[in-house]
C-alpha positions in Angstrom: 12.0 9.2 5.3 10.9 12.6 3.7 7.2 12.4 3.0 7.6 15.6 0.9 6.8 15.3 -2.5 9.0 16.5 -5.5 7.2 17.2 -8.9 3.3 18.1 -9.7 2.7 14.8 -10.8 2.6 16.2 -14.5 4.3 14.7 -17.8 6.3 17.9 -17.4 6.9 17.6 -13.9 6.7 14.4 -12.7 6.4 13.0 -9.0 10.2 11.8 -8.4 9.8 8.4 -6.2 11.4 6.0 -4.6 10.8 2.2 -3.7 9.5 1.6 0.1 13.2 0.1 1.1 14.5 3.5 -0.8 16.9 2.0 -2.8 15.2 2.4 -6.7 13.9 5.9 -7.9 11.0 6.5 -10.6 8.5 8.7 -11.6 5.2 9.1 -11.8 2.5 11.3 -13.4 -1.1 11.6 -14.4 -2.6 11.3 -17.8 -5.6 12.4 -17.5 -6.5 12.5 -21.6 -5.9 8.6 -21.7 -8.7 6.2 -22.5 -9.1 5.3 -19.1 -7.1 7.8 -17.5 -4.1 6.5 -16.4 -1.0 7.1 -13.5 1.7 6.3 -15.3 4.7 5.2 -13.8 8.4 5.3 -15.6 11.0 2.8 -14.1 14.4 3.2 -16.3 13.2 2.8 -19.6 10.2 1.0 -18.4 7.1 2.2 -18.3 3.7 0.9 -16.4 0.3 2.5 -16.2 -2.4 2.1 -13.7 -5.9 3.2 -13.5 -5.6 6.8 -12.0 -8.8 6.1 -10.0 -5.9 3.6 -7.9 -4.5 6.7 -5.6 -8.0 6.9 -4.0 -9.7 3.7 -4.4 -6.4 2.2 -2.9 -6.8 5.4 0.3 -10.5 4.5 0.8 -9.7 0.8 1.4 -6.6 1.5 3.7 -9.2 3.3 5.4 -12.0 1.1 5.4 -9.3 -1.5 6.3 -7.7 0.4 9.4 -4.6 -1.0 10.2 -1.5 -1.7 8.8 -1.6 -3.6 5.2 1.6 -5.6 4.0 2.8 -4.5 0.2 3.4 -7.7 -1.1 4.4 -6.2 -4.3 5.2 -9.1 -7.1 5.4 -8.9 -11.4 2.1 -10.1 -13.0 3.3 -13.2 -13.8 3.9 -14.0 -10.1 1.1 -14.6 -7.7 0.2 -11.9 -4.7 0.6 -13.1 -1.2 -2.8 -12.4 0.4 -4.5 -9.8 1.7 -1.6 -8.1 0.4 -2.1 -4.4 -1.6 -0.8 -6.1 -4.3 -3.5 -8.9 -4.2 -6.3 -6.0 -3.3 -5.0 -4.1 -6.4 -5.4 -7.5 -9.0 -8.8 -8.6 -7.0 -12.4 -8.6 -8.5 -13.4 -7.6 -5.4 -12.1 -3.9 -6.3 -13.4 -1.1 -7.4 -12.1 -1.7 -11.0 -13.3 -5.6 -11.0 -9.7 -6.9 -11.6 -6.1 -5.0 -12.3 -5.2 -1.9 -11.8 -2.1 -2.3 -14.2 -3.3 -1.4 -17.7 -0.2 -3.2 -19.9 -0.6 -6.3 -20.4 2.6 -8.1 -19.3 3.3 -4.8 -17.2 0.3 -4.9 -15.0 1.8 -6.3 -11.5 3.9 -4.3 -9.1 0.9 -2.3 -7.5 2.3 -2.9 -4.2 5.7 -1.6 -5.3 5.0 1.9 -6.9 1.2 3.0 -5.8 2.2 3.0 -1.8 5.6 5.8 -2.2 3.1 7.6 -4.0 0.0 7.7 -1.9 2.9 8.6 1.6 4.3 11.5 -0.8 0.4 12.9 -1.3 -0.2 12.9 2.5 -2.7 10.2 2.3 -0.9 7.3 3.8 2.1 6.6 6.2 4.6 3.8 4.7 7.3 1.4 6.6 10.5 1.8 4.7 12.5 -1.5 6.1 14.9 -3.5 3.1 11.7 -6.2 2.9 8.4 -6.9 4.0 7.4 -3.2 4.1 3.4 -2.5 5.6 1.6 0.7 5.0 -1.7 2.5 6.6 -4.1 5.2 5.8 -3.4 8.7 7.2 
């Protein structure tokens, strides 16, 4: 899969992504003037925001971490499988103390829409199989 990214990753200009099996497209930009600033991500009429500090905290650790990392990517109201990004990105052990997701109700899915975004940037190299997708730090 094409690693190059589409869009500037503005409101105007939006990164155009797609799920790790490539099968569900969204965007993504960055709002920096929110209170925190936020990555906000639309899915259909859907729209989830994460801390925008999650494109490199989520790097350093896949880098600190050195291998591959399974996605695990699950809704809030589902648990993370562990040692999963989408457990790292809900942990207290992170750099933000707890979620990533900033909606309440819309703050799971970390492991879904952050990794597409980090393999378009350059930053991290993705698996793009129909389940159970892995990524690593570039």
């Amino acid at each position: 899969m094409s690693t190059a990214v589409k869009g500037t990753g503005t409101r105007e200009d939006p990164w155009q992504l797609k799920t790790p099996p490539g099968k569900a497209a969204y965007e993504m930009w960055k709002d920096e003037d929110a209170d925190p600033p936020a990555l906000v991500c639309q899915v259909g009429s859907t729209q989830l925001r994460y801390h925008l500090s999650a494109i490199e905290d989520l790097h350093a650790m896949l880098k600190a971490h050195g291998d591959w990392v399974p996605l695990g990517g699950a809704d809030e109201q589902k648990p993370a499988p562990e040692e999963t990004v989408e457990a790292w990105g809900r942990s207290p052990e992170n750099p933000v103390g707890g979620w990533y997701g900033l909606k309440k109700g819309l703050r799971g899915r970390f492991g879904v829409y952050l990794p597409p975004l980090l393999e378009a940037l350059g930053l991290a190299e993705l698996t793009h199989d129909a389940r159970n997708n892995q990524m690593r730090a570039l």
